[in-house]
C-alpha positions in Angstrom: -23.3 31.8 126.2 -20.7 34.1 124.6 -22.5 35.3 121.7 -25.9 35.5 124.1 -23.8 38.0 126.0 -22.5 40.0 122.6 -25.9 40.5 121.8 -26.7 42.4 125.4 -23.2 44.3 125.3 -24.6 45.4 121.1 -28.1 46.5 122.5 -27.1 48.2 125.8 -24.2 50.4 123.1 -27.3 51.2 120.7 -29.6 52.8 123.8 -26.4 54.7 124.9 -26.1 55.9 121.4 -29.6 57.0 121.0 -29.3 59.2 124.1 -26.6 60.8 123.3 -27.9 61.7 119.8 -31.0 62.8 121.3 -29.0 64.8 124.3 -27.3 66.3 120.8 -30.6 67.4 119.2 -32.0 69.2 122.1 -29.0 71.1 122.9 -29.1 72.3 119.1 -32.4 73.0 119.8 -31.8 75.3 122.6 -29.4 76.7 121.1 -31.4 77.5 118.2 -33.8 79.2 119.9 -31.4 81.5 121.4 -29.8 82.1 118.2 -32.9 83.5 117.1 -33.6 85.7 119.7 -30.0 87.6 119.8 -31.1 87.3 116.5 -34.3 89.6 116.7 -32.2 92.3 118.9 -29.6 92.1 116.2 -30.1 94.9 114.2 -30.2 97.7 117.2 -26.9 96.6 118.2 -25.3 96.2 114.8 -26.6 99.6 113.5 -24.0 102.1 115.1 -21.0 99.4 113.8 -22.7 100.0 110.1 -22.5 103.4 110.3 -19.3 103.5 111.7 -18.3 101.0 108.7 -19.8 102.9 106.0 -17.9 106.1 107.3 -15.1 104.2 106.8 -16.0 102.9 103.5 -16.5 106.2 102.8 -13.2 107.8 103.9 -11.5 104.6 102.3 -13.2 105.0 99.1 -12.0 108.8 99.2 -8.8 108.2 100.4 -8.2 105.9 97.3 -9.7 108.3 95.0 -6.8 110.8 96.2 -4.4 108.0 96.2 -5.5 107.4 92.5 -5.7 111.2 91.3 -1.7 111.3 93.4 -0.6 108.0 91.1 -1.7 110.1 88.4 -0.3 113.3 88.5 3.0 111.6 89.2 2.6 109.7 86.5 2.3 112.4 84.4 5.2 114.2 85.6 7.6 111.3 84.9 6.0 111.2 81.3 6.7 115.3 81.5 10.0 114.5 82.5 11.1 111.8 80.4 9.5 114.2 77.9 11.7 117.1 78.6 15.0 114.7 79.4 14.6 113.4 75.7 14.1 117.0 74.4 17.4 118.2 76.5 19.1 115.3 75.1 17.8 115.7 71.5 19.4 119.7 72.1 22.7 118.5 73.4 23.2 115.9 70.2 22.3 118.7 67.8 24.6 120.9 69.9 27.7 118.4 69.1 26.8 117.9 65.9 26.9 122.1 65.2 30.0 122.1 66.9 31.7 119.5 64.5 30.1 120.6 61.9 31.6 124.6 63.0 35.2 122.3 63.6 35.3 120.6 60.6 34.9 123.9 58.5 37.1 125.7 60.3 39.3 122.7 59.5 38.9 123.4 56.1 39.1 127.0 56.0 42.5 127.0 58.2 44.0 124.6 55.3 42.6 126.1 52.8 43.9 129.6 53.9 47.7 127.5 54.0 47.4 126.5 50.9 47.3 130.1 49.4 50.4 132.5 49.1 51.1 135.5 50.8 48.9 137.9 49.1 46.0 135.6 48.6 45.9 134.8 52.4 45.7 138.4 53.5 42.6 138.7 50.1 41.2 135.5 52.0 41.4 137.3 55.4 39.7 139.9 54.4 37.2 137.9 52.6 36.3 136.1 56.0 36.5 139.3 57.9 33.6 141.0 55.1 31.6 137.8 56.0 31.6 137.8 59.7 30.7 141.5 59.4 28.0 141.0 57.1 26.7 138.5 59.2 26.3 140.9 62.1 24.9 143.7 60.6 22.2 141.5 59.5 21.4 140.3 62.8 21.7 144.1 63.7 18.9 145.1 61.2 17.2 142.4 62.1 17.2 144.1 65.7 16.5 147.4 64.5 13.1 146.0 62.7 12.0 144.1 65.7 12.2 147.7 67.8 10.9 149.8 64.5 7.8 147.3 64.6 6.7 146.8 68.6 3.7 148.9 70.0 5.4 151.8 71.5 4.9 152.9 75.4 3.7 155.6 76.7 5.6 156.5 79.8 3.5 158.8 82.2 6.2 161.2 84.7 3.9 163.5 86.8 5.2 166.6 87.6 4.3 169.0 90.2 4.2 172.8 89.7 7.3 173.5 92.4 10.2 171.0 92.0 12.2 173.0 94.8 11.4 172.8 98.0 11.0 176.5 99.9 10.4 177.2 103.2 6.8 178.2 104.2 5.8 181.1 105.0 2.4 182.4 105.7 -1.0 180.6 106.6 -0.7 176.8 106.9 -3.1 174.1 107.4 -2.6 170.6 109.1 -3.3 167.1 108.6 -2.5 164.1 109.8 -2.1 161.2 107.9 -2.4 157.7 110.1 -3.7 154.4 109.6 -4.2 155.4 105.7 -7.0 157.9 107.4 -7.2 161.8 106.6 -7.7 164.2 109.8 -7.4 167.8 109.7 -5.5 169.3 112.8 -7.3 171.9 114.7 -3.7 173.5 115.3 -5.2 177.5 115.4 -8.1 176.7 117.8 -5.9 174.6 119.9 -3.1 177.4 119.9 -5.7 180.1 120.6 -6.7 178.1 123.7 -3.5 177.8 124.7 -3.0 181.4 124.7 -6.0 182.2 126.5 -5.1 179.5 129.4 -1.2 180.2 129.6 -2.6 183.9 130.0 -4.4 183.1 132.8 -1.4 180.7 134.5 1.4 182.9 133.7 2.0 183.8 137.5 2.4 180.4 138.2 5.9 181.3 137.0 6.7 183.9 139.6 7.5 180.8 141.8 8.2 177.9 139.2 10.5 177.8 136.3 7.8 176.2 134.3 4.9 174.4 133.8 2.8 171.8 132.3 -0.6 171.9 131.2 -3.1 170.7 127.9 -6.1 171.9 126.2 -8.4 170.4 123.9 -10.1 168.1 122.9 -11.0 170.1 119.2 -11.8 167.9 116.7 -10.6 164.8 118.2 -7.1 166.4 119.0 -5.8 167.8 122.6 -2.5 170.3 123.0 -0.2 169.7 125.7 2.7 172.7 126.8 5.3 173.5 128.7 5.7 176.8 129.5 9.0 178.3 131.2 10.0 181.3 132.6 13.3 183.2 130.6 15.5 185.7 132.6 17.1 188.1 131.4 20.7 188.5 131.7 21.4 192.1 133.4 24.8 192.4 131.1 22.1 192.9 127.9 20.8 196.7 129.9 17.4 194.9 130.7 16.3 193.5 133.9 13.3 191.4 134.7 11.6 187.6 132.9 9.0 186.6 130.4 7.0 183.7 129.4 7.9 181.9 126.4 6.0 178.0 125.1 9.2 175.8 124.8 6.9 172.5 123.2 4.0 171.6 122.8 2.4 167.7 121.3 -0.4 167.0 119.6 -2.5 164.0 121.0 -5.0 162.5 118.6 -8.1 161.3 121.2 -8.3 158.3 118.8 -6.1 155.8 116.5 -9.2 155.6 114.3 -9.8 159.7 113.4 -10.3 160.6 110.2 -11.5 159.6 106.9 -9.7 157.2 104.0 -7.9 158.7 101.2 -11.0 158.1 99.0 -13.6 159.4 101.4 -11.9 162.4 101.7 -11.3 163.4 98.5 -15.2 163.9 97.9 -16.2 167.1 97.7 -18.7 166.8 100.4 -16.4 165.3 103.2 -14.1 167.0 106.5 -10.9 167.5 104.0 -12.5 169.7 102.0 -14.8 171.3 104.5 -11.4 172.1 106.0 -10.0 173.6 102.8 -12.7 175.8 102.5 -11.9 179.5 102.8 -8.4 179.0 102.3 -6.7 180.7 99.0 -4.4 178.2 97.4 -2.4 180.9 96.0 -1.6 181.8 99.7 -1.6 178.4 101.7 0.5 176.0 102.4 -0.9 172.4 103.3 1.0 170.3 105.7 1.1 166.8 105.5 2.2 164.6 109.3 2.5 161.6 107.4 2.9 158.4 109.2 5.4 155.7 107.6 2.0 153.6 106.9 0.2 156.1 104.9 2.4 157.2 102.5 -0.1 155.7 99.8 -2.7 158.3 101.1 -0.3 161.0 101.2 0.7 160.4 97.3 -3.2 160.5 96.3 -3.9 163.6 98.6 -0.8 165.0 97.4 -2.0 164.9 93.8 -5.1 166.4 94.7 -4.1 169.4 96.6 -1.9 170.1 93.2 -4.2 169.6 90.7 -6.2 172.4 92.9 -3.6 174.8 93.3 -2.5 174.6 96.7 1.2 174.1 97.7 2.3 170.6 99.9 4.5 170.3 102.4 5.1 166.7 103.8 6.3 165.8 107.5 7.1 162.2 107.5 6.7 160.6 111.0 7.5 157.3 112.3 5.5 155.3 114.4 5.2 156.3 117.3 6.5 159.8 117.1 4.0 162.7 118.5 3.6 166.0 116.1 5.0 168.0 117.5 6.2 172.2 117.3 8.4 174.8 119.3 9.6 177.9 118.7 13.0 176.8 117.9 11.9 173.8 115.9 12.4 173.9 112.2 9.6 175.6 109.6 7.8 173.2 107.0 9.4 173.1 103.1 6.8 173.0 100.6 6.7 172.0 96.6 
């Protein structure tokens, strides 16, 4: 009866075991089939991680290609300094070695010089004296060949035709040099217009002590005065006023007027157009050079020598308006 019942137990354990191995097989079943299709819809979701990845393989690979070319160049420069360490060393060994070489010598010398007597110690003297002399007059010739051999220089020193400055006199013409630009100043059209309007104002002073007014634009430039009223003292025998200009500015209309160095030393451009008529023997060019155009001012300089005319320069800094009065001081010219 007990190994009847065995038997059952052994069968009833085989059917359990087949279920479950079959339970087994169909879930790997299902789970194949949804393997493969995650599988199909695989590559649209992977793509934008490959790019990503080979961007990175990209900027890695580069990254170690700097890295490497880095390793190398340092490298190198430790070989380049070992190389220059065992050169500096090599330098200082030779050094010592001079310098007991020189000691030992002068060893030698110093007992030989005790050995001798009076009078052959003050021959020897000499003797060394003549040596070290001869030496250096050898180096010295050696120097003077060196010099007597090297390509010479020429050294170019411009002169102008006036090295002392004199006050002007006479006609005068303006420019302004600003922003490495070239403008002539209509200064005697702007003054004539001022003569012609203060003409017309002057009895504005029978009531004010002065006034203020501008003319212009001309050429990219307006004028602005004052004009005051002067008494005279009775004490001097004369009774009554007049008008006198106490300043006037010049405004350029622009921080752009004008014309660069080069332009304007064409013949066809304003500079010269503005020269035109005007006798260098007899003129005087003034130069209201700004402290960032004194390049411009050296090149226009040269010009207006080479043809004859004589310069006067006005340096101005930044800033600063030109300016004139009747007081203020008169232009020096070379």
């Amino acid at each position: 009866m007990a190994r009847v019942q065995r038997g059952e137990e052994e069968a009833f354990g085989n059917d359990s075991f087949l279920d479950v191995v079959a339970n087994i097989v169909g879930i790997l079943i299902i789970l194949v089939v949804v393997a493969s299709m995650r599988i199909k819809h695989l590559p649209s979701l992977l793509s934008p991680s490959l790019q990503s990845q080979e961007k990175a393989q990209a900027a890695l690979a580069e990254s170690t290609a700097s890295m490497n070319a880095i390793e190398q160049e340092i490298v190198e420069l430790n070989t380049e300094i070992q190389r220059v360490t065992a050169a500096t060393v090599g330098r200082y060994q030779e050094r010592a070695v001079l310098a007991q070489i020189v000691a030992q010598r002068q060893r030698e010398l110093d007992e030989q010089r005790k050995s001798l007597d009076g009078g052959s110690r003050e021959q020897f003297d000499l003797q060394q004296a003549l040596a070290l002399a001869e030496s250096r007059l050898k180096r010295a010739k050696g120097a003077r060949q060196e010099v007597d051999t090297a390509p010479s220089k020429t050294v170019e020193i411009k002169t102008y035709t006036t090295p002392i400055s004199q006050t002007v006199y006479g006609k005068e013409i303006h420019f302004q040099l600003k922003h490495g630009l070239v403008a002539p100043i209509p200064l005697e059209a702007l003054l004539e217009k001022f003569k012609r309007r203060a003409h017309e104002q002057v009895d504005r002073l029978r009531s004010e002590p002065e006034f203020t007014d501008a003319v212009g634009p001309v050429d990219g430039f307006r004028l602005k005065y004052i004009v005051e009223r002067v008494d005279v003292s009775p004490d001097s025998g004369y009774a009554g006023s007049y008008a006198q200009l106490r300043h006037f500015t010049l405004t350029p209309m622009s921080d752009d007027l004008g014309e660069t160095a080069e332009d304007a030393l064409n013949s066809q451009s304003r500079f010269f157009t503005a020269l035109a008529g005007f006798d260098p023997k007899r003129t005087t060019v003034t130069l209201w050079t700004y402290d960032d155009s004194f390049a411009a001012f050296r090149e226009v300089r040269k010009q207006l020598h080479d043809l004859g005319y004589t310069v006067a320069g006005r340096p101005l800094s930044e800033g600063q308006p030109i300016a004139g009065s009747p007081h203020g001081s008169k232009s020096a010219a070379q």
